[in-house]
C-alpha positions in Angstrom: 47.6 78.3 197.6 47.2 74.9 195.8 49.2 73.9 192.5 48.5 70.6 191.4 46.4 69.8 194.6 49.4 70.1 196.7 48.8 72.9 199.4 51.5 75.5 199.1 52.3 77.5 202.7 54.6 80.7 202.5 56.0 81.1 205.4 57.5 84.4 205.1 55.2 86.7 202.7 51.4 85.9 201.7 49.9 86.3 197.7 49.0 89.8 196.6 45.8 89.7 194.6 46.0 93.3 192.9 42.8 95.6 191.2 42.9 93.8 188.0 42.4 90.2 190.4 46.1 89.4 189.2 47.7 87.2 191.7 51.0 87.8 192.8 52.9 85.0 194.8 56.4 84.6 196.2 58.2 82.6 192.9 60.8 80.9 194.6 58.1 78.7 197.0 56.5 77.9 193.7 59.3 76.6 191.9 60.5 74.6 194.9 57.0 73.1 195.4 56.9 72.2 191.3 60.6 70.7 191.9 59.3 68.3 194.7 56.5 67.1 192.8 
């Protein structure tokens, strides 16, 4: 994943894209990549 052209890894779970095309992403590798930014 990529947020703010930084690539994000998750080491321990992967994004779940659902049947609506919703994706669904481990939060707290998010807000630890917006914090380093």
């Amino acid at each position: 994943m990529v947020v703010n052209g930084t690539n994000i890894n998750f080491p321990d779970a992967e994004p779940f894209i659902d049947e609506n095309s919703r994706t669904q992403v481990p939060i707290r590798f998010v807000g630890e990549a917006w914090v380093r930014m």
